[in-house]
Every structure is written in C-alpha cells, then in structure tokens.
C-alpha positions in Angstrom: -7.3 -2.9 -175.6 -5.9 -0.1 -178.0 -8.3 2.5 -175.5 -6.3 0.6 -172.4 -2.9 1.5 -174.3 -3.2 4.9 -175.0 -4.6 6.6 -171.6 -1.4 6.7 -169.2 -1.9 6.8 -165.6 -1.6 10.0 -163.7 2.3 10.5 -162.2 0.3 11.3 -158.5 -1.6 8.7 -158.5 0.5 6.3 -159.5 2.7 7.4 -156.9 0.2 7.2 -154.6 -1.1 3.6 -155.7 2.7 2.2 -156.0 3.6 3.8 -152.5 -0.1 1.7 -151.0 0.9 -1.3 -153.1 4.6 -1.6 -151.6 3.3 -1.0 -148.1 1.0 -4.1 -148.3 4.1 -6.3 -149.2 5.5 -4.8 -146.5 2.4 -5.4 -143.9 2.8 -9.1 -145.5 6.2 -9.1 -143.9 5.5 -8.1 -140.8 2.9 -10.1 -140.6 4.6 -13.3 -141.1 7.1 -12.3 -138.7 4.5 -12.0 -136.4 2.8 -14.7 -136.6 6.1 -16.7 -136.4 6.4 -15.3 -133.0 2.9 -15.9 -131.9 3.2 -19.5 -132.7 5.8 -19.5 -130.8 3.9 -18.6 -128.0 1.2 -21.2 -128.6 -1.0 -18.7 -131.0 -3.6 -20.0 -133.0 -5.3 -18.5 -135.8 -8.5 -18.4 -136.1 -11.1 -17.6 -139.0 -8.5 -19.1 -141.7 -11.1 -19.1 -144.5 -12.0 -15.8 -145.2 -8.1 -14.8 -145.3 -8.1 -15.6 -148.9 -11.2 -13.9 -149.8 -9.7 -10.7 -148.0 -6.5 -11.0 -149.9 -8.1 -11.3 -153.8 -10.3 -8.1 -151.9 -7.6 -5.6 -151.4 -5.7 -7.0 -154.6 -8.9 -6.4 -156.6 -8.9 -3.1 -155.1 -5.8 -2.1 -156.2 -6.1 -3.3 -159.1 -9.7 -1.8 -160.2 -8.5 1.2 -159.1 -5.7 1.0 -161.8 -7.8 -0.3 -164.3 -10.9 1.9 -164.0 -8.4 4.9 -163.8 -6.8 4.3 -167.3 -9.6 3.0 -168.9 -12.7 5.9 -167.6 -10.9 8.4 -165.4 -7.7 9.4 -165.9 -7.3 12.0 -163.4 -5.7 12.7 -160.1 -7.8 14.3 -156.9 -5.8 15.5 -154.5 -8.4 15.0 -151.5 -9.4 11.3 -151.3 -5.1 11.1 -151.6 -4.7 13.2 -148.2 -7.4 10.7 -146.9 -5.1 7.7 -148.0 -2.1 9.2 -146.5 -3.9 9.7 -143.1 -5.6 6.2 -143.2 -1.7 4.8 -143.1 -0.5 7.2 -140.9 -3.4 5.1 -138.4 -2.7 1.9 -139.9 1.0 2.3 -139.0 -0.2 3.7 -135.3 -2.1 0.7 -135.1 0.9 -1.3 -136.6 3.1 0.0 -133.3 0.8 0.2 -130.8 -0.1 -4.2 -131.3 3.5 -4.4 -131.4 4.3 -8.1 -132.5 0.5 -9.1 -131.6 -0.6 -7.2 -135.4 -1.1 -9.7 -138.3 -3.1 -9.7 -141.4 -4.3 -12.9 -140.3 -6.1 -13.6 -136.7 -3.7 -14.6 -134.3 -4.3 -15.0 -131.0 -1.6 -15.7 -128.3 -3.3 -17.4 -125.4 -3.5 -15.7 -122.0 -2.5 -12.2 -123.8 -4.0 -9.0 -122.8 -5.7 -7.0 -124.6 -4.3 -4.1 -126.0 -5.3 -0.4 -124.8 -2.7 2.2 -125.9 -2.3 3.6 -129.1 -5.5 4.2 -131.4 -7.2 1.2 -128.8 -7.6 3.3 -126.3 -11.0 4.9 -128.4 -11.8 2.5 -130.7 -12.0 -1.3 -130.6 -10.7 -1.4 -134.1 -9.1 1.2 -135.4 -7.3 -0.7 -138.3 -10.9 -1.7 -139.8 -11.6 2.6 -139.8 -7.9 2.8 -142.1 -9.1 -0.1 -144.2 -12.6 1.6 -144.9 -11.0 5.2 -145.2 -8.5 3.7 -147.7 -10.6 1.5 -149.4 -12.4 4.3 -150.8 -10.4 7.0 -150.6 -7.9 5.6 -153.3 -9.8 4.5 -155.8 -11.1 8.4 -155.7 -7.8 9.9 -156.1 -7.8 8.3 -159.7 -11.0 9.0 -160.2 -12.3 5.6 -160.2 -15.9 5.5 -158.4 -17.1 2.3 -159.4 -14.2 0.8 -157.8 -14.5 2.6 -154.6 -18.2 1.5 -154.9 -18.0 -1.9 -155.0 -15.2 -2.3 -152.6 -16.8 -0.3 -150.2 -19.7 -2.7 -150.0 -17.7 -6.0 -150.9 -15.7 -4.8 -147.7 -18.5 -4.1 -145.5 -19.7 -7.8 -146.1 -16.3 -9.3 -145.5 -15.3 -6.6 -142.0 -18.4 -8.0 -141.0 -17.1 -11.1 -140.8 -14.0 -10.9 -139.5 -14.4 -8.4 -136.8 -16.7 -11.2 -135.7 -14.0 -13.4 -135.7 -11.9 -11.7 -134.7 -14.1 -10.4 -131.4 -15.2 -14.5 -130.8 -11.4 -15.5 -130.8 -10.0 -13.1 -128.7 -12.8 -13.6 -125.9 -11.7 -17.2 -126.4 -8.5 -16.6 -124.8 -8.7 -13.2 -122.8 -8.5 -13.6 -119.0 
C-alpha cells in the first residue's frame, strides 16, 4: 500500500483519464435522455443482461488503468493519448449522427430507419471501432499494458455479443 502512496500519477495522463472518465457520465446522460424518448415511441431494449457486464467493463478499464499506472508504470505516452482523443472525436460523430436513437443500452424504436449518414455511411458500427481504439489506447498512455491487454480481449468477448444483439434487434424491427 505504502508503494501505491508514493508513485503519483502523471499530470497528462490524469488529464487525459479524468477528461475520458467525465465524458462517460456524460454519455450516461444522454443516454438516459434517450432512451426516455425512445420509450416514448414504443422502444424496447433489448439484450438487457450484458448491460451490467459492459458497465463493471469500462469501469474496470478505467480503473486498471489508474491503478496499474501508479503502481508499475508511471509514465505518460503521448501517442496512444492522440489515439484516445481521435477515438472520441468518432464517438462524438457517431453520438450526432444517431441523434436521439444513440444509447449505451439497445434501444430500438419500432418502425425506425436505419441510420446512414455520419460515420454509418462506411461502417456498420463505428462506435464499437472508438470503444476498441480507446480501450487500448488509454491504458497505453499511462503505460499500463496489462490493462490494455486484458480489456482488449475481455472486450472482444463482450462486442461480440452485443453487436449480435444489437444486429438481431434491429432486424427485428427494420422495415
């Protein structure tokens, strides 16, 4: 615990994790205003079980990343940082092109059409290419590879899954 104590965290990356860590509270806000609106509209959500696995996930994540950065690494890398910067920059182009039909959770909004502007208009989903990019890209910047290691593949197992989900449920309701 002393080691813990005495090795401080980098001022960049700390930025940098603080900066990803208040952006996901505000995703969660969005999201919730979302889905308000898509219930509104009759939306269902589909998948609901893995939403809690996915959360503990990216909270592990950012907290591994912390950890293994003041207990191992304690450096900063510039590089895997720019990464996380761009992965939001297509998180929040991904954020505005879905408009209110974006959510953390799977939502879908019966007889909604698919989306094809934005980041859509290459890649089916373009969120899961931020989430991958970011996942370990910012571990990295602090130096933390065991982090970005076992996220990586933890992810892969769970994006798996919910891309499935996510696919089944909106053919479910797609015209």
């Amino acid at each position: 615990m002393s080691r813990l104590r005495g090795r401080r965290v980098h001022p960049a990356f700390g930025a940098v994790l603080g900066a990803v860590a208040v952006e996901r509270v505000v995703e969660l806000v969005i999201a919730r205003r979302h889905g308000a609106w898509a219930r509104e509209r009759g939306g269902v959500e589909h998948g609901a079980g893995h939403y809690p696995v996915m959360v503990a996930l990216h909270s592990g994540l950012l907290a591994g990343a912390l950890l293994e950065h003041r207990l191992v690494a304690g450096r900063f890398h510039p590089g895997p940082a720019l990464v996380v910067g761009a992965s939001q920059a297509l998180r929040w182009w991904c954020i505005r092109s879905l408009g209110p039909y974006w959510n953390t959770r799977v939502v879908v909004v019966p007889g909604h059409e698919l989306v094809a502007s934005g980041p859509y208009r290459w890649l089916p989903h373009p969120n899961y290419l931020a989430v991958v990019a970011e996942g370990a890209a910012l571990p990295l910047a602090g130096g933390a590879r065991w982090t970005a290691g076992v996220f990586t593949l933890a992810n892969a197992v769970l994006l798996r899954h919910r891309i499935a989900v996510e696919e089944a449920a909106l053919a479910s309701v797609t015209p």
